[in-house]
C-alpha positions in Angstrom: 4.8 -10.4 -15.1 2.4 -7.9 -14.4 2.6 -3.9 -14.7 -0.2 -1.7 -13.7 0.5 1.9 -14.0 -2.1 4.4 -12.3 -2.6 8.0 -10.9 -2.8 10.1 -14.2 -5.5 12.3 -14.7 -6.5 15.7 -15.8 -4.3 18.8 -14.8 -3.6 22.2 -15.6 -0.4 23.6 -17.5 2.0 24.5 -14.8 1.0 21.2 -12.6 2.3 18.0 -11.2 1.0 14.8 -11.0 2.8 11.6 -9.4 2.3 8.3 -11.9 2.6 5.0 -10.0 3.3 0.9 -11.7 2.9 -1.5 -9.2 5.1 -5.1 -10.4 4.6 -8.4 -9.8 5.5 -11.7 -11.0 9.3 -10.7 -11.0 12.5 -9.7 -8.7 11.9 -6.4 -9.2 14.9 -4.7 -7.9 17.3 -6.4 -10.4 15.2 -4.8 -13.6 16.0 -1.7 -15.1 12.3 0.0 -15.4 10.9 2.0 -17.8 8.3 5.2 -18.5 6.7 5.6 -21.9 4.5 7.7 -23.1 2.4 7.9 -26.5 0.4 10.7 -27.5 -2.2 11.2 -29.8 -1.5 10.3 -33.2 2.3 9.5 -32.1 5.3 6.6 -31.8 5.3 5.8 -28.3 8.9 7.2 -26.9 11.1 6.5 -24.0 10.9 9.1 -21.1 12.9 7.8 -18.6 14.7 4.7 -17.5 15.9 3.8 -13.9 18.6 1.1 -13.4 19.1 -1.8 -10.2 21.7 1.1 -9.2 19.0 3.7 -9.4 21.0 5.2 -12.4 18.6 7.2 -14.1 18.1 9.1 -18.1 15.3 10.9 -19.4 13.8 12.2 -22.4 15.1 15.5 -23.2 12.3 17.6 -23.5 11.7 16.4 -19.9 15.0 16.9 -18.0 14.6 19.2 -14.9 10.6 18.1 -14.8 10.3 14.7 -14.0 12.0 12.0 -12.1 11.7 8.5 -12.1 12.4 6.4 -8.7 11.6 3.6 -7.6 10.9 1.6 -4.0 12.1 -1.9 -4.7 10.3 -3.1 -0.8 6.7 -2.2 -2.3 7.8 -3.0 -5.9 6.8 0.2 -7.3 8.2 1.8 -10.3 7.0 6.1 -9.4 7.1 9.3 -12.4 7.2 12.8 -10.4 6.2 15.0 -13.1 5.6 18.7 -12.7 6.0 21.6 -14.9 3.2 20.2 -16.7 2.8 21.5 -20.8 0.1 20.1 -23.1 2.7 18.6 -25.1 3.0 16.3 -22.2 -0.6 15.2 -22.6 -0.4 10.8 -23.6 -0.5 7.7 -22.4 2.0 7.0 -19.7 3.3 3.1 -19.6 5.4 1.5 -17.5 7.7 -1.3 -19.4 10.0 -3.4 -18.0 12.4 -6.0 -20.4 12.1 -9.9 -18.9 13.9 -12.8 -19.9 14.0 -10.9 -23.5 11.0 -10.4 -23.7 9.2 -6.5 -23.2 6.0 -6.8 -21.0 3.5 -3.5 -20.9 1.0 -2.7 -18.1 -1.7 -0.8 -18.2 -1.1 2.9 -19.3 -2.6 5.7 -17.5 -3.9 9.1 -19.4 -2.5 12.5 -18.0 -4.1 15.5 -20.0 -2.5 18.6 -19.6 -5.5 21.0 -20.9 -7.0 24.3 -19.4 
């Protein structure tokens, strides 16, 4: 199983930014997927979770900001995340849980700075 999350980068309180996590290596549309994020200093923590259903939770503090899809054809796992704050500034990590086991890709940055 491979997870390689991409498209974070630097933005401005107030903006948006669209996170991508391209899978392989499993049947992708049967696994619930998974955001993290870790920031500075912090316990990485659960943002949002999609389902095979495309049943979806968040994070509190991110309700009514970002949403989590998901396009089971190209095998991508997608964060929409707008309404950018500086509290919002981590590692982003895409996580998916495989035959009981928890695989990681990649994380990508987003800072949220002015």
């Amino acid at each position: 199983v491979q997870l390689q999350a991409y498209g974070g980068g630097l933005v401005q309180p107030g903006g948006s930014l669209r996170l991508s996590c391209a899978a392989s290596g499993l049947n992708f549309r049967i696994y619930t997927m998974y955001w993290y994020r870790q920031a500075p200093g912090e316990e990485r923590e659960l943002v949002a979770s999609i389902t095979q259903e495309h049943d979806t939770n968040y994070l509190d503090s991110v309700k009514g900001r970002f949403t989590i899809s998901r396009d089971n054809i190209k095998r991508t796992l997608y964060l929409q995340i707008s309404s950018l704050e500086p509290e919002d500034t981590a590692i982003y990590f895409c996580n998916v849980l495989y035959r009981g086991i928890r695989f990681w890709g990649r994380g990508t940055l987003v800072t949220v700075s002015s």
